[in-house]
C-alpha positions in Angstrom: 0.0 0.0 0.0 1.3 3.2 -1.0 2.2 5.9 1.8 -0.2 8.7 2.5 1.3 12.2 1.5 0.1 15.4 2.8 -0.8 17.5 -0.2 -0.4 21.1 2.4 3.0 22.8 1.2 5.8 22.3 4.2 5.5 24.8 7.4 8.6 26.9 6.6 11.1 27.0 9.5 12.0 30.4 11.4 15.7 29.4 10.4 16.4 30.9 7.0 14.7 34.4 8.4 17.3 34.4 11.3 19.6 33.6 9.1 18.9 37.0 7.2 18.7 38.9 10.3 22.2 37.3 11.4 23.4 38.2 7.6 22.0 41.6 8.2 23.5 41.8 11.9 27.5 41.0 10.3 27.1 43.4 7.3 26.1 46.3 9.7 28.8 45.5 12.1 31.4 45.0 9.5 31.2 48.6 8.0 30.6 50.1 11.2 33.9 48.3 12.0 35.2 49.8 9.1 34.4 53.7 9.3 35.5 53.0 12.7 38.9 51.7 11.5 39.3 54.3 8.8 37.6 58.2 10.5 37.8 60.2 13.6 34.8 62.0 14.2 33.4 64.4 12.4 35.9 62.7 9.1 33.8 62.8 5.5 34.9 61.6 2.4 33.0 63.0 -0.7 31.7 60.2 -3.0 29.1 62.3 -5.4 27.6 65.9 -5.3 24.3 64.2 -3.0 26.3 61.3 -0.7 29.5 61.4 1.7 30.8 58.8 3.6 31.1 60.3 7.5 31.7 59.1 10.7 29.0 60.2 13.4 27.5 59.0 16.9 24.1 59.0 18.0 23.3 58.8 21.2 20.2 59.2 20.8 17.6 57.5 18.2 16.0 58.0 15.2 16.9 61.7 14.0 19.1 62.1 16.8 16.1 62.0 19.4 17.0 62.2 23.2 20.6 62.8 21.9 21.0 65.7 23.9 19.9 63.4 27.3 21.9 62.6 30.1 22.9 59.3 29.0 19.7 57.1 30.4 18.8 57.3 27.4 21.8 54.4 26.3 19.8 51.9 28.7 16.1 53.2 27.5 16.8 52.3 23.8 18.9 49.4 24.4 16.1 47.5 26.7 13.8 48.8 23.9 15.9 46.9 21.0 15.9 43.7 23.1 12.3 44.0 23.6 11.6 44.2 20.1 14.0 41.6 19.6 12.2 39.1 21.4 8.8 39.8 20.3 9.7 39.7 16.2 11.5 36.4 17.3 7.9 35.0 18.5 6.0 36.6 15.9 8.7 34.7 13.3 8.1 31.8 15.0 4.6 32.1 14.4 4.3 33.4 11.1 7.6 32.3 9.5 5.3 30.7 6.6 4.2 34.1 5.3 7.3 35.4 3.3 6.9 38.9 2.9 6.0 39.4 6.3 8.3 37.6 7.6 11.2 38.9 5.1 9.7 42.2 7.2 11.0 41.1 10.3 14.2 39.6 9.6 15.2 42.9 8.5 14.3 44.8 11.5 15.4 42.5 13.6 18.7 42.4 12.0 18.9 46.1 12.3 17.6 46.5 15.8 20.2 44.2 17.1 22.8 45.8 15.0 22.3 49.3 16.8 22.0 47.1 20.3 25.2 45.7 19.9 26.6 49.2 19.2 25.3 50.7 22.3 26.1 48.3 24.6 29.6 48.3 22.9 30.3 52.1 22.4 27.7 53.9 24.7 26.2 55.9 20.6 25.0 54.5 17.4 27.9 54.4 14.4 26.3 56.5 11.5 28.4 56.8 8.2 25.7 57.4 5.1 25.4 61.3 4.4 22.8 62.2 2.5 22.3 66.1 0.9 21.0 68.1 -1.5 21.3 72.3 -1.9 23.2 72.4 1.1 20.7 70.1 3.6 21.6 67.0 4.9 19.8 64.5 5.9 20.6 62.9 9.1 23.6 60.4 8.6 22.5 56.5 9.6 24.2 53.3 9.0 23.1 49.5 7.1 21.5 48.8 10.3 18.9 51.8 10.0 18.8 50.8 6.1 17.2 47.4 7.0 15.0 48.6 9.9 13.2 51.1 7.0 13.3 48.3 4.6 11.5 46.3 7.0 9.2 48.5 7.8 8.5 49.5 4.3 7.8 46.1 3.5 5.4 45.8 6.8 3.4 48.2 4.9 3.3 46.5 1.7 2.3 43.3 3.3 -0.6 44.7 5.4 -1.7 46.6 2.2 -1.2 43.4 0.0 -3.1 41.6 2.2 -6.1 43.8 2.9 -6.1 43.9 -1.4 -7.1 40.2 -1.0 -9.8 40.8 1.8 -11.7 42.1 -1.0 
């Protein structure tokens, strides 16, 4: 008698999406590692009339918020990133099946733990991408920030995506 095969598609594992956050995770730290290696602060290297490379600290978070505070702020945003950390790894656990949502998640959680690791290593967040135009820059982040906003980017896609099928 032949065997009895399940005709539902295999649950995909949380694996390969940790996998990307850890891929995420090295790249960030690598070039931080890098501009670290190669600038003092405040160092910029023109690359075209719109883009430097720079070497900056934030203390603080997105857009330099609480930058300015008397350093509780290092322990606020750390415990934050951890907290995020854990909950994206139990919602990959339970979702790891949906790809886009999940490819969501890996990147923020690659990128939250990327600027983790830099606080608890350094006290600020390593920024190096300088973007500007007519003389305005915009606040300089790093890979780590890239993938977050990727991430989140995608969230939005996914929700929208999916309430287009509601219909």
């Amino acid at each position: 008698m032949p065997a009895i095969r399940s005709i539902a598609p295999p649950r995909a594992g949380i694996w390969p999406w940790l996998a990307l956050a850890a891929l995420i995770l090295v790249l960030d730290q690598i070039t931080k590692t890098l501009i670290l290696g190669a600038y003092k602060l405040g160092d910029a290297t023109y690359v075209t009339g719109f883009f430097n490379i720079v070497r900056a600290h934030n203390t603080g978070a997105a857009f330099s918020f609480l930058a300015d505070a008397a350093g509780w702020q290092r322990w606020f945003f750390t415990a934050i990133g951890v907290a995020a950390a854990v909950f994206i790894v139990w919602m990959l656990r339970s979702h790891a099946g949906q790809k886009l949502f999940s490819f969501s998640l890996a990147c923020i959680l690659g990128g939250a733990i990327g600027n983790v690791v830099d606080r608890m290593m350094h006290g600020y967040v390593v920024d190096f991408l300088d973007f500007h135009l007519g003389g305005r820059h915009f606040p300089a982040f790093n890979l780590a920030d890239s993938a977050i906003t990727l991430g989140a980017i995608c969230l939005i896609l996914d929700e929208l995506l999916r309430m287009r099928a509601r219909r």
